[in-house]
N, C-alpha and C positions, 0 to 999 in steps of 0.2 A: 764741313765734314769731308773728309776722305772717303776710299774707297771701304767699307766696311765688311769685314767676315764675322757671319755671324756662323760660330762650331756649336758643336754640343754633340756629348753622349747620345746616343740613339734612345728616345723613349728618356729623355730629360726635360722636357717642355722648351726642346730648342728650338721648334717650329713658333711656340707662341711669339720667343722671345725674338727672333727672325720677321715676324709680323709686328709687333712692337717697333722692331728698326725701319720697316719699311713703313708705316704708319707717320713714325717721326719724321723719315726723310721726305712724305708727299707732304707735309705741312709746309716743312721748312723752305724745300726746292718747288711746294705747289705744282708738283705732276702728278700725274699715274707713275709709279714704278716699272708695273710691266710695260707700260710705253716706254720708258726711258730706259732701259736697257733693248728694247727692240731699235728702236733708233739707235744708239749707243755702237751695241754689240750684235747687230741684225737678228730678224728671227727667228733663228735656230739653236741662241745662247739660251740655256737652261742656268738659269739663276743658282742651281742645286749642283754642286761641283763635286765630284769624290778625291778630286784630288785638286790644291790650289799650288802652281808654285810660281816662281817670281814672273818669269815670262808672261803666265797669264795675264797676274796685278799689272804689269809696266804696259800692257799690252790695253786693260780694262782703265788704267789711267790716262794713258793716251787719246783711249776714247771719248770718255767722259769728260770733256773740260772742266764745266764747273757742278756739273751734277752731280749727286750722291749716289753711289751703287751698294748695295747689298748683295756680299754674294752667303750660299748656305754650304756648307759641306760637315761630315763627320769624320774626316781624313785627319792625319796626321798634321803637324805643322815641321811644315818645309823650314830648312835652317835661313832660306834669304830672305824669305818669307819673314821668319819672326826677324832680323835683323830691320827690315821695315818697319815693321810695327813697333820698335825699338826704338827706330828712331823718330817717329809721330809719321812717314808717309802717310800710313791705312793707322785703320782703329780696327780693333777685334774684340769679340768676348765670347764666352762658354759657358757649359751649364753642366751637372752633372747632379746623380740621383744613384741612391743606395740600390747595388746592381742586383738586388733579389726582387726590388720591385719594375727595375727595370726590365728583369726576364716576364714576368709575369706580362707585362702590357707587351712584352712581343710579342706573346702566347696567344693573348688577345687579340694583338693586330693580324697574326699569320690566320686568326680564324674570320676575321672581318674582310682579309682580304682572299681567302680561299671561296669566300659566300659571293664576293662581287666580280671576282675571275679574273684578278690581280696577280702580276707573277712578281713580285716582289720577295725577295730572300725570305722572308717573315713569312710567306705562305708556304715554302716550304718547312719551315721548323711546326712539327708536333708537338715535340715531347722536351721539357726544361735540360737534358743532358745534353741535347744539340744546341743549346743556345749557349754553354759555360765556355768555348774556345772565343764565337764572336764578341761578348761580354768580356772577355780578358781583353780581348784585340783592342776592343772599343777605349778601354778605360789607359793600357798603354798609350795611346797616340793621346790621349784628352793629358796624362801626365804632362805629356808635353808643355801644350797649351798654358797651365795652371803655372807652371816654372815659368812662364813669361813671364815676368811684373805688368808691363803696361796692358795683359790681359785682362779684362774683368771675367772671372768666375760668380756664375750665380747658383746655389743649391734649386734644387726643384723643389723642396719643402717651401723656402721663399716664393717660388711662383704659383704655390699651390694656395696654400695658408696666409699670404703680404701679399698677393699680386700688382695693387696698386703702387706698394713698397718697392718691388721688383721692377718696377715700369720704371717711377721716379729714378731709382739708381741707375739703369741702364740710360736713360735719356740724359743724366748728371756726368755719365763717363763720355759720352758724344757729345758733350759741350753743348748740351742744350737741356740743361736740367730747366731753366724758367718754362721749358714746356711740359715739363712732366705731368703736372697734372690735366692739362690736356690729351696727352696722348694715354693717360693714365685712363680718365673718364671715356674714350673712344674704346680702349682694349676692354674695359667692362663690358663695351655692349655687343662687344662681337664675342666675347669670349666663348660663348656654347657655340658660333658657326668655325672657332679656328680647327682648322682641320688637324688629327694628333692630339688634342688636345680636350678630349672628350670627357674625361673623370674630373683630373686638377685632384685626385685623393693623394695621398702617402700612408706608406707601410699599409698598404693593399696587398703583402706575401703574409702578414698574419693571418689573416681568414682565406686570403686562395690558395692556400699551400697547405698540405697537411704535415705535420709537425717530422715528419721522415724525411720529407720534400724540404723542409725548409735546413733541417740536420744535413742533409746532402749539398745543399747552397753553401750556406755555413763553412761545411768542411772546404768545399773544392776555390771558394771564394774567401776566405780567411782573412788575407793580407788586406785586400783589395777593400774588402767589410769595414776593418778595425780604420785605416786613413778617412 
């Protein structure tokens, strides 16, 4: 395997599916991951990128001779960027979830992280009218992505409702589907510790929204809803 991005919508179970890849690649490669990027990419690399572009990749493959990396980000995708992944250098894939449930788990997250004194974007949003500009931003750059072909997109319904499903396809798109149901069997038993991924529910804005609140989503999200 190549160097691997794993993207995703914020609040799409991209984190699961981001430990999913790294799960598969300590199998395959037989390390620790966060060792193998400390070695790799020294200390200070944060595996979580907001922005990836080609420099980085050519820079992260240089490093890594024959090991596998995972990096995370919810950024856009860079045009050289996807021209790699076009042509098989790196592998990628993405996730995405219906954006009225995804405000709701920010909702959630800004209050989980306001309680543990977390400064993270999400701890400042209150109230769902401050969340509809980042939610548009989000699902622009994930367009991107999706227009890739050699992208794999996975719905967050699949990782909620199929997760064992979701495992196997994603370890069958990195060329190692004969593992999936091993790595398949390990993400069941971590799955309440993966951090992010605390519910695994869908269409969680029918009962947390009140039906004005959800009229309001609705309206301002329309386009974004109906694809």
């Amino acid at each position: 395997m190549p160097v691997i991005i794993a993207h995703g919508q914020p609040k799409s179970g991209s984190t699961f599916l981001f430990e999913t890849a790294k799960e598969l690649r300590e199998i395959r490669d037989g390390d620790d991951h966060k060792l193998a990027l400390r070695e790799c990419l020294g200390p200070r690399f944060h595996p979580f990128q907001p922005r990836i572009d080609r420099p980085l990749v050519e820079d992260i493959l240089a490093k890594a001779g024959d090991r596998t990396l995972v990096i995370k980000t919810h950024g856009a995708l860079d045009d050289e960027v996807r021209s790699m992944i076009e042509s098989g250098r790196i592998q990628a894939f993405t996730s995405f979830r219906d954006p009225r449930d995804a405000c709701l788990s920010m909702l959630d997250a800004g209050v989980l992280d306001r309680a543990k004194g977390r400064t993270r974007w999400f701890a400042t949003k209150t109230m769902m009218q401050e969340l509809i500009e980042p939610i548009l931003y989000h699902l622009k750059d994930l367009e991107g992505w999706i227009a890739c072909p050699p992208v794999l997109a996975i719905p967050y319904y699949l990782i909620a409702h199929h997760q064992d499903h979701a495992v196997r396809l994603l370890c069958a798109h990195l060329g190692q589907g004969a593992l999936g149901s091993v790595v398949a069997a390990r993400m069941q038993a971590r799955k309440s510790t993966v951090v992010e991924f605390n519910k695994g529910v869908t269409d969680r804005f029918l009962t947390g929204f009140s039906t004005e609140e959800i009229g309001y989503l609705n309206t301002r999200m329309a386009p974004q809803i109906q694809r």
